[in-house]
N, C-alpha and C positions, 0 to 999 in steps of 0.2 A: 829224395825230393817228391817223387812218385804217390809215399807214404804217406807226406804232411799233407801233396793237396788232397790223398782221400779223405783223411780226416778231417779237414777243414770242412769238405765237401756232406761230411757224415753230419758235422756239427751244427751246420747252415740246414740243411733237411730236416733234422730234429724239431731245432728253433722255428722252419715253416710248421712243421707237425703242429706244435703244440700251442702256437701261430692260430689253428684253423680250427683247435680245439677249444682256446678261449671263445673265439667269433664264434662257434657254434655254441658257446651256453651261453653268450650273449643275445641270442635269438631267440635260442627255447629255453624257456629256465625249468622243463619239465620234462622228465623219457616221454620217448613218443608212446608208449603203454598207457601212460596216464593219462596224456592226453589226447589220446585217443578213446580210453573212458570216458571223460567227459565229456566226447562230443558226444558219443551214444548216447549219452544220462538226459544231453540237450536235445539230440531229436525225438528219445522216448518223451519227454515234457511235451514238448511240439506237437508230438502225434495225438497226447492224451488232452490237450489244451483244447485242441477246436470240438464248439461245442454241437457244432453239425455235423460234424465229419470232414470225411475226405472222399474227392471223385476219383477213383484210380482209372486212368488209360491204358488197358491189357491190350498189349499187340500179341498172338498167338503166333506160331508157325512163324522160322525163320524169314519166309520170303514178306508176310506180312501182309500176305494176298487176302486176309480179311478184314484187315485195317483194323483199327481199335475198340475196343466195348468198354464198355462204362460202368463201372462197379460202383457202390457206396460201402463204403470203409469208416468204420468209429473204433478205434482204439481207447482204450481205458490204462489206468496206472497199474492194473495185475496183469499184463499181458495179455487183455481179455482182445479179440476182433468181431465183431459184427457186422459180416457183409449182406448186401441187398442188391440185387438186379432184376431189372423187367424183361429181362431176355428170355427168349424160347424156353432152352434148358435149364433155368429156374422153376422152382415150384409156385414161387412168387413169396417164399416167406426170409425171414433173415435167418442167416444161417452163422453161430459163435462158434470159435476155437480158438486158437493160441497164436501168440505171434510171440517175436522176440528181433533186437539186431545186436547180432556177437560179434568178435573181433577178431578179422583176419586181417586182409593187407588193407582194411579200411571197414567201416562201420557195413555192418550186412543185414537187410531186413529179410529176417526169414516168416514165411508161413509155416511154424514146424509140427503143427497136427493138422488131422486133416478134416479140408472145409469142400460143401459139395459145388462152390461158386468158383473160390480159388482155385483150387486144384480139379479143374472141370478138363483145362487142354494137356494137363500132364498127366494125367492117369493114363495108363498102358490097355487096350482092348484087346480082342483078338485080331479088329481089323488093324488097329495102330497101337503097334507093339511099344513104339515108344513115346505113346499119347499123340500128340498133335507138336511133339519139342517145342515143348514152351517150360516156362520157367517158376519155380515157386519161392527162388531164393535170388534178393538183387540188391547188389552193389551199393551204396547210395552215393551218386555222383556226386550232386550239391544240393544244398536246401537255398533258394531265394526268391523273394517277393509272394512267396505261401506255395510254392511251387517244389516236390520234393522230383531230381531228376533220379530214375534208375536205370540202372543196367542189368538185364538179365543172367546169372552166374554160370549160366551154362550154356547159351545160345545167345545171348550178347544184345538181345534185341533192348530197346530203350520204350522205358514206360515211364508216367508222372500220376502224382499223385498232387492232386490239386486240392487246395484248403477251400471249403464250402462256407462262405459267409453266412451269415443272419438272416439275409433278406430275404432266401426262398428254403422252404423244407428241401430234404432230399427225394423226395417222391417228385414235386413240386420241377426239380430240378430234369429227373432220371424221364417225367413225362415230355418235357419239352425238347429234349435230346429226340425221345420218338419222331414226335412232330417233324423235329427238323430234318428228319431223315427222307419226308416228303419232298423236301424242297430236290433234293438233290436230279437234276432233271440234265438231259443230252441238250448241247448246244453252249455253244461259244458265251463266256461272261469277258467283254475286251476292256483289258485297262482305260479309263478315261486320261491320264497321263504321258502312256507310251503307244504311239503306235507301233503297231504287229505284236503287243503283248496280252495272253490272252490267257484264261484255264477255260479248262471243260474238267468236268468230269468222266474219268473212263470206266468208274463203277461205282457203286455204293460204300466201296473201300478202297478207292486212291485218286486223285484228281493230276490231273496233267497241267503243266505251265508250259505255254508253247511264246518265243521271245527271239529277237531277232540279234543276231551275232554277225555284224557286218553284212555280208548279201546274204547270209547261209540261217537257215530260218533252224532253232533247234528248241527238241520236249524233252522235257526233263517230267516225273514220275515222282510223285509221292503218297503213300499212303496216311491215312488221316483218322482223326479219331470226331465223331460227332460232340457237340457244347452244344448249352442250353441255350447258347442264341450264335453259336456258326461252326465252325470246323476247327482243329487245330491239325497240324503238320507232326509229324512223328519226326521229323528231323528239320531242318529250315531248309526252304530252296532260296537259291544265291544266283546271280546274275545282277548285270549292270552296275555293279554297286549296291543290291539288294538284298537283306537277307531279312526274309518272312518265314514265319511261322504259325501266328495267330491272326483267325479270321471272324471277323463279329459280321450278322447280314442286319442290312439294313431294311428294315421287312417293309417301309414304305415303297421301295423299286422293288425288292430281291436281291443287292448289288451287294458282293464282297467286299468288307472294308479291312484290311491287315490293321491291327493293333499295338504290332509292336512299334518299341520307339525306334523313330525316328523313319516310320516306312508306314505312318497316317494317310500321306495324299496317296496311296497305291489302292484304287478304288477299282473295281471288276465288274461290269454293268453286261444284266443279260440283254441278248439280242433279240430284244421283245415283237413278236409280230405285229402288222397290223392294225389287229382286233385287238391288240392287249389293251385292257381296262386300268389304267391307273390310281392307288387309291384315294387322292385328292379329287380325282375324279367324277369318283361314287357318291362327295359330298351334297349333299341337298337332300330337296322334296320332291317325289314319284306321283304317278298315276299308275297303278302296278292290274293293267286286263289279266282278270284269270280265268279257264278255262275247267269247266268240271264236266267231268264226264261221268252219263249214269246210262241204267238203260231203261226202257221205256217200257210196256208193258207185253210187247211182242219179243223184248230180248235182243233190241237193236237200241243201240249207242248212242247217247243225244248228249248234243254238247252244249251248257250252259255258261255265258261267258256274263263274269260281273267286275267291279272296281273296286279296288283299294288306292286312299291314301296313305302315304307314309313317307316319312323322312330317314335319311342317314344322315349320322354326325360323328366326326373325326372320335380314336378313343383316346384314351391316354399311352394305351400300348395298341401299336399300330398294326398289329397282329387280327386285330379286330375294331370292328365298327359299330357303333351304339345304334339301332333300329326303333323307330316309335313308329306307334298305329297300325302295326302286325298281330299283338296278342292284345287279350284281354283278361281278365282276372277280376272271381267275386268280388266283390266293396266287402271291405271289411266287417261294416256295418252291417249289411244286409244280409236276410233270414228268409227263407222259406223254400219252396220248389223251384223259384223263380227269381233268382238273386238279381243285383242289379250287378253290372259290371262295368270296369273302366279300365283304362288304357295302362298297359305296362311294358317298360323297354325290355329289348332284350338285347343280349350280345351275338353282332354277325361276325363269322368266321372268313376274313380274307386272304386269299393266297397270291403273298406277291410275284411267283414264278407266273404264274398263268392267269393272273387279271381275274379272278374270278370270286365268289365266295358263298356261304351253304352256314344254314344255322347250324349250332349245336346242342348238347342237351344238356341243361342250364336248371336251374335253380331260380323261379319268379318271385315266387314268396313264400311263407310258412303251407299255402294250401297246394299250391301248383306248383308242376315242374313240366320245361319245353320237352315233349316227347323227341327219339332221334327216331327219324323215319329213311326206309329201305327204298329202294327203286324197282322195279320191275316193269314189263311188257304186258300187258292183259289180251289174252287171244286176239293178238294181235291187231286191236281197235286202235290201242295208244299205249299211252305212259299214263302209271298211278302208284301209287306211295302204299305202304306197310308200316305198319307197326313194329318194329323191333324193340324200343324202350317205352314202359307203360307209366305212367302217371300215379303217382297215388292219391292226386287229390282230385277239384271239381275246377271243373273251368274250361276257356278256351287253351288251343295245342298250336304250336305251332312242328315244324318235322324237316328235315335237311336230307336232301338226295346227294349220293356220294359223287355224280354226276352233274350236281347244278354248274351252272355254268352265270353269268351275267347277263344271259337274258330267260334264265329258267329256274324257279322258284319253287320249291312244293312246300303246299300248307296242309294241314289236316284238322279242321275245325271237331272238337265234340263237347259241344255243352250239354252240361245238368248231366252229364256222367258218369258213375263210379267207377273208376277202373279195379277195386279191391275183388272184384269178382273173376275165378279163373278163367269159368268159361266163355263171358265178353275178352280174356285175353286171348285166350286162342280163338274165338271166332275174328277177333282183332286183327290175328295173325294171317287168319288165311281168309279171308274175304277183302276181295282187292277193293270192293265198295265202302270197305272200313265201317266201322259199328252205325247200326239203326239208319244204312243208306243217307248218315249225315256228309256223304260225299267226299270225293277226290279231289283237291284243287291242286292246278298245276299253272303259276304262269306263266305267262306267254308274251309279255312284252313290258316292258318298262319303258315308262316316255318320263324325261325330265320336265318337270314346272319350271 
């Protein structure tokens, strides 16, 4: 009796067997080899498709303590790579080698010659024998919404490779990230949604989220990679029901807006002092006193104060404001020593953390370009401007202190000009009176009309 129910028992397990065998090639109608091929065959397409590239987020070092960098990444259909970074230890040029993703227990994108960008934190020194343990070979978790996720093959850390649209170069892109990296300032940004939910940041590479659990107040840590318009999360922070990862800034406040779905109303608004300068604020017409300082013929300081009008006007990108009645620039038409001139905008440079804003060095027209001017102390009389970037054409200048503030301006007027001469550039340089005693202006008060 014993016998029959083994066999019966033997015959029924069989029949499960071969049971789970059908079901399984009803599911895959392909070995997992092949298709597993194919997926590779689909992300090498993917890689080589986008015609800007890709932004890869490098997190180095296990702990992550330097948060992510930002590479540009172009892959081609030979296994060609060409990376580009504005980092330190870049040269600043693009550097090609090889890529490939082979098949182990999943698609693997290796960098497998070597690149001086790529392989910057895994090379071996004398001081760090095993680089910086970071990674040159990663996993590919998933590809979706242009977003490749990886995982590092040896240290496990998580990086992404982000598809680069159309709409901006990668230079265009790799600059803006710089930028943002100003923003990143000490002090509480507190959700507009939750009260006691808050981030700050604790460095240049991790931001804190501090959030209320019952009476018991608790931070959580995460390290982050800079975007061309806010932060993104190397992993999501989760509480309340919330899980964020991407952060876009709103550059008319400064304020953290999360992007992912379904975590849009999680807004982070800095704790503005108050002097901060709002940029709807700034809109209108000035009366802008400025003060120039020269000296007199004994070698003492006299201060001449004169008026400017001028308006601001909202931009399209909120980052900056449209200035008129600041520069000037030849008439096209006009010929001689003595050109006639007229009025030309330019772009002001606003920073929504600190309410404040400072020209840049711009592009007027085919003859002129806004010189960027330095700060300095003059034996100790005052404040007065430098020359750092030269002009190459004729006209009036206008120059940005790295110190302006909203109520401090520096201009640097020099008409009938040539800047092509070297030694007006280094007398430019170092004569705090700036070329032919055509004066320092600095102002000193803006009163709205």
């Amino acid at each position: 009796m014993k016998r029959i129910l083994l066999f019966i028992t033997l015959a029924l397990t069989s029949l499960m067997f071969f049971s789970c065998l059908k079901s399984q090639e009803d599911v895959f109608d392909e070995p997992s080899a092949v298709r597993l091929q194919k997926l590779i065959r689909a992300y090498k397409d993917t890689l080589a498709a986008s015609k800007n590239g890709w932004i890869m987020q490098y997190y180095p070092i296990p702990s992550k303590d330097y948060g992510g960098f930002d590479y540009w990444l172009k892959f081609d259909n030979d296994q060609n790579v060409s990376v580009y970074t504005n980092l330190t230890f870049s040269d600043g040029t693009v550097k090609t080698s090889l890529y490939d993703i082979i098949p182990e227990r999943g698609p693997v994108l290796t960098f497998n010659t070597y690149n001086d960008i790529l392989h910057f934190f895994t090379t071996p020194s004398s001081e760090y024998y095993q680089g910086y343990q970071s990674d040159y070979e990663f996993v590919i978790e998933s590809y979706e919404d242009g977003i490749f996720t990886l995982v590092g093959k040896i240290y496990g850390n998580k990086m992404y490779l982000i598809r680069l649209g159309d709409s901006k170069t990668p230079a265009e892109y790799l600059d803006n990230v710089a930028n943002n990296s100003y923003r990143l300032i000490k002090g509480d940004f507190n959700c507009t949604t939750e009260e006691g939910t808050a981030m700050y940041f604790q460095s240049s590479a991790k931001v804190n989220f501090r959030y209320l659990d019952g009476e018991d107040t608790v931070v959580v840590t995460r390290p982050f990679a800079l975007t061309d318009d806010g932060i993104d999360l190397n992993t999501p922070v989760e509480f309340n029901g919330h899980s964020m990862r991407r952060f876009k800034i709103d550059y008319s406040d400064g304020s953290y807006v999360c992007t992912d779905k379904g975590q849009e109303d999680m807004r982070f608004e800095y704790d503005h002092p108050d002097t901060y300068v709002k940029y709807d604020d700034l809109i209108g017409d000035y009366y802008c006193v400025c003060g120039m300082l020269m000296f007199d013929i004994d070698g003492q300081p006299v201060e001449h104060l004169d008026s400017i009008r001028c308006s601001f006007r909202q931009a399209e990108d909120k980052r900056y404001l449209i200035a008129s009645g600041l520069v000037q620039v030849p008439k096209e038409s006009s010929t001689g020593s003595t050109p006639e001139y007229v009025e030309a905008d330019i772009k002001i440079k606003y920073d929504p953390f600190f309410g404040t804003f400072g020209m840049i060095s711009q592009l007027i027209d085919e003859k002129s370009k806004l010189c960027m001017l330095g700060y300095q102390r003059t034996w100790g009389f005052g404040e007065s401007f430098y020359i750092t970037y030269i002009s190459d054409g004729k006209g009036h200048y206008a120059g940005y202190s790295p110190y302006s503030t909203a109520a401090r301006f520096g201009m640097f007027y020099a008409t009938d000009l040539n800047f092509n001469s070297a030694t007006k550039i280094k007398q430019a340089r170092n004569c705090w009176r700036c070329l032919d005693n055509s004066g320092s202006f600095t102002i000193v008060r803006w009163t709205k009309i």
